[in-house]
N, C-alpha and C positions, 0 to 999 in steps of 0.2 A: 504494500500500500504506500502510494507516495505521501508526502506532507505538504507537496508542494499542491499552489491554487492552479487551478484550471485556466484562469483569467490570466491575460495578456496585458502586458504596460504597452498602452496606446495613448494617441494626445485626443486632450480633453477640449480643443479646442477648434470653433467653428467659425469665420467669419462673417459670415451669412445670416446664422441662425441662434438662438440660442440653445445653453445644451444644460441640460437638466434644470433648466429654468433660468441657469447663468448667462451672463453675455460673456463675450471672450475677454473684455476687459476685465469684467471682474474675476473673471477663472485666471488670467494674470495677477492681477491684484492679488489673492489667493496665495497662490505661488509665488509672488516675489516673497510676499510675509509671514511662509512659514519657513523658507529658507532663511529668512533672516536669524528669524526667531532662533532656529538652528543652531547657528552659530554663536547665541547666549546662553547656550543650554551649561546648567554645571551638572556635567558627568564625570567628574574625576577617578571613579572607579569602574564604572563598564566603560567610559569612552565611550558608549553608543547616543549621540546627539539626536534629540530628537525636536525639530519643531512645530508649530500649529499655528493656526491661523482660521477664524471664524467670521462668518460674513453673515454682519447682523441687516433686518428688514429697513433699519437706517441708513444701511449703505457703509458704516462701519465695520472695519477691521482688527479685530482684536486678536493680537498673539499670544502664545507663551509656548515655555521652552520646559523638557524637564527638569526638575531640581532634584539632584541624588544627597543625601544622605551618607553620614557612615553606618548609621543603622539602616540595615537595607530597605525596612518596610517601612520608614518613616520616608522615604524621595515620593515625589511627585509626578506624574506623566504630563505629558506637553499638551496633553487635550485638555485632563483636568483642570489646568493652571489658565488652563484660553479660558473655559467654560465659567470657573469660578470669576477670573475676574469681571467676564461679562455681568453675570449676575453680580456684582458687587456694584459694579457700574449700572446698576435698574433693570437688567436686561430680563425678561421671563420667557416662558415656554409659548414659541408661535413668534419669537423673535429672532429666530437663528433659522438662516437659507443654506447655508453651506459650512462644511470642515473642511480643512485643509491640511495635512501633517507629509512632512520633510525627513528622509533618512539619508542616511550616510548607506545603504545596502542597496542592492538591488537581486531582485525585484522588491519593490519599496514594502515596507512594514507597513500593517494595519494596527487601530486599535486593540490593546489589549485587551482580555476581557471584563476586568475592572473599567475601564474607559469607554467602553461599549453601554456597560447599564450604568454606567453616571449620565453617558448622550443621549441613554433614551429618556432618562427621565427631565430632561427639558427642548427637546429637539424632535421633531415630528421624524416618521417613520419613513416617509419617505424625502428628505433630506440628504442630497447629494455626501458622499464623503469620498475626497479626494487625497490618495496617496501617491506621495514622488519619491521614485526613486533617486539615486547617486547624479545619476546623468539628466534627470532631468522627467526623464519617463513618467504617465500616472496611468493609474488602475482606479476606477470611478467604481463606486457601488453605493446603496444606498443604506442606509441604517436599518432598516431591515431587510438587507441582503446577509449583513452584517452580522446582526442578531433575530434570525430567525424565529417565531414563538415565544418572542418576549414580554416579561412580564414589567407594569411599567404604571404609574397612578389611574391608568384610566382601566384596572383589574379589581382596586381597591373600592372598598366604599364610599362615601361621597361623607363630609364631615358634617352635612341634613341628615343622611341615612344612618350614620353611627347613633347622634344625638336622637332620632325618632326610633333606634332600638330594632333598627331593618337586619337580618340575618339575611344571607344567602347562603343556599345548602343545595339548590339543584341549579345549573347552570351557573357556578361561582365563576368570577371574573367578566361574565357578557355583558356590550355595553349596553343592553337593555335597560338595567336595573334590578332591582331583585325578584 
């Protein structure tokens, strides 16, 4: 069994049209800014740079880069650090168009799977996420190419239905209600 993806690093970019809802400018925009981001990453112990870059409904760009740690599970991912800061900046769920993340490999890295269900719980499901490889290359998929059968706030109760005492016991998680 291989480990390797199925999916080809192709460009993401159209000048005509746009592509996954992006214009080609902003798919640049993107990708200059998580390469940048890139290269402030502090990885002093894997050396594996990782950067991100988020295209908020504003037209905003927000980066970050990983932050490692010497305790290993205390470092940060370059999504989480994008994601967080947006939301610290006011940003909420239905205000992020696109992700954008930069490697040093090729074929370029995806989100880990910790950075997968932090994205989905403020980033709609179908939400471009864009990976560059060394040279430049990306592999586009969507967050739920990503994370298939995810579980994610709109599984949960509604904080009306907790307080009105609603269980759900057949068809738990459907967005119907209970």
């Amino acid at each position: 069994m291989s480990s390797t993806s199925s999916f080809q690093p192709g460009h993401a970019r159209s000048e005509t049209s746009l592509f996954h809802g992006l214009s080609s400018a902003e798919v640049t925009k993107l990708e200059e800014a998580c390469v940048e981001a890139k290269s402030r990453a502090h990885c002093p112990y894997s050396h594996f740079r990782v950067g991100a870059s988020l295209l908020l409904t504003s037209g905003a760009v927000i980066q970050g880069a990983n932050v490692e740690n010497a305790a290993y599970p205390v470092g940060t991912c370059a999504e989480r650090v994008a994601i967080a800061t947006a939301v610290v900046q006011g940003a909420k769920k239905g205000d992020f168009r696109a992700l954008a993340v930069a490697t040093n490999i090729s074929p370029p890295a995806s989100p880990c799977g910790m950075c997968r269900q932090f994205i989905r719980e403020f980033c709609d499901l179908d939400m471009p996420v864009l990976m560059y490889d060394v040279a430049g290359k990306v592999v586009v998929m969507t967050l739920e190419q990503l994370l298939p059968m995810s579980f994610g706030p709109d599984k949960l109760l509604s904080a009306e239905q907790i307080r009105n005492g609603v269980v759900r016991e057949e068809g738990y998680g459907s967005k119907g209600g209970a």
